[in-house]
N, C-alpha and C positions, 0 to 999 in steps of 0.2 A: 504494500500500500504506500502509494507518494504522499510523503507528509505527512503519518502517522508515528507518533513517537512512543505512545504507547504499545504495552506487551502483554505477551498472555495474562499475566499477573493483575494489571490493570482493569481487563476482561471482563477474568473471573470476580474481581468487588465490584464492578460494575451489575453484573448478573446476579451474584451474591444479595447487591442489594435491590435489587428491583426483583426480587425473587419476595425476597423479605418484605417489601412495600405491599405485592400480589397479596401473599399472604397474612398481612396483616389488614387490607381492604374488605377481605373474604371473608376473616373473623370478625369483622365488624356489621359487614353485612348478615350473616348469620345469626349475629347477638338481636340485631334490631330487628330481624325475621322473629326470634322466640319473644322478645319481649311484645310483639305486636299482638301476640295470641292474650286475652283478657283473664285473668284467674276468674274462676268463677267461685265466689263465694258457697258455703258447707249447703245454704239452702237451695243454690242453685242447681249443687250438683245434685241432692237431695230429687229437684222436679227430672233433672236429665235421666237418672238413673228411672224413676216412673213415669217416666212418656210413654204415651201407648200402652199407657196400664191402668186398671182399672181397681180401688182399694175394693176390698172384702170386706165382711164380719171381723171384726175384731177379736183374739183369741187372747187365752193366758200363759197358753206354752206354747212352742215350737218341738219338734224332732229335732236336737244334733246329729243323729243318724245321717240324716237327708240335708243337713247344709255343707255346704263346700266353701263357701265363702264370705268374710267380711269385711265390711266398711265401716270406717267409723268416722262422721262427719262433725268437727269440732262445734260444739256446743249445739247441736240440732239432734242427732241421729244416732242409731246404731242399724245398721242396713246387713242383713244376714240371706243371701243367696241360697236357695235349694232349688236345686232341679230348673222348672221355669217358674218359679214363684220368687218374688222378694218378697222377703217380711222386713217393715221397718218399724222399729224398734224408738219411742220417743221417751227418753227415761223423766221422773219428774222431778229430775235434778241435773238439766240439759247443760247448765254452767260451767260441770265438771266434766263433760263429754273433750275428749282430747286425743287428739290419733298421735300425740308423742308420747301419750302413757300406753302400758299393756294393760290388757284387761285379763283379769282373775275371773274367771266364773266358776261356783262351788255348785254344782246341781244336785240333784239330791237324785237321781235318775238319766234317763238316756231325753229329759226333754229341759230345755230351759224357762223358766218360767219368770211370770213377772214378779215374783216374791223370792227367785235366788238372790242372793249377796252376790253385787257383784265388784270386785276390788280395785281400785287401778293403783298402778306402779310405774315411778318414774321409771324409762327406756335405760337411761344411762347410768344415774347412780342405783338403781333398782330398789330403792324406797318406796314405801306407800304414799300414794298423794291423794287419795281419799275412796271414796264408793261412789255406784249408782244405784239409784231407784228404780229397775224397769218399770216400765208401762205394759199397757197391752201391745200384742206383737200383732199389725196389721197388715192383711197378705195383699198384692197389687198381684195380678194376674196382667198377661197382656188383652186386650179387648177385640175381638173380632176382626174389625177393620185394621190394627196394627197388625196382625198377623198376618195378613194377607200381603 
């Protein structure tokens, strides 16, 4: 090249950094992708999770048998999955509802009810940080027209 005084060496920081510039565009635009997405608040997730679903009779126990899974939405919910049913679960002391506690449940058989003791314990230092009072455990089936 006529005129160029530069060397490989020069090149490569040149590339070096316009590599690093690329890359750091990319992570930036990425960040301001997730942060565009809106948290949705415990009750919102609460309607998301029953869209298309239709509440039931209100019961006093559930099967553990038959759930597979839980949610627990800070200060609103306790959301227990079995099969195609949700049961949610509004205990009457929703304040202490916390998905960074563990919940303790003492049942007194294979079904939960709304007069178990139920415990919670801080995640990390694994102390008690207080109980709940279940409620009745309401089933949400999906409706007809959601199924379709």
């Amino acid at each position: 090249m006529a005129g160029y005084a530069g060397g490989t060496g020069e090149r490569n920081g040149i590339m070096r950094t316009l590599a690093l510039a690329l890359a750091g565009t990319a992570a930036l635009l990425g960040a301001s992708a997730l942060e565009a997405r809106p948290k949705l608040t415990p009750k919102q997730e609460l309607a998301k999770l029953v869209e298309g679903r239709e509440a039931g009779k209100p019961v006093s126990c559930i099967s553990l048998d038959d759930t597979r899974d839980m949610t627990v939405l800070d200060k609103t919910a306790i959301v227990y999955h079995s099969g195609s049913v949700i049961w949610v679960n509004r205990p009457r002391n929703p304040e202490h509802v916390d998905s960074d506690d563990i919940l303790v449940t003492h049942p007194t058989g294979s079904q939960l009810c709304n007069l178990d003791i139920v415990n919670t314990v801080d995640r990390v230092g694994q102390f008690p940080t207080g109980f709940l009072s279940l409620g009745d455990f309401v089933p949400y089936r999906r409706t007809q027209q959601a199924a379709k």
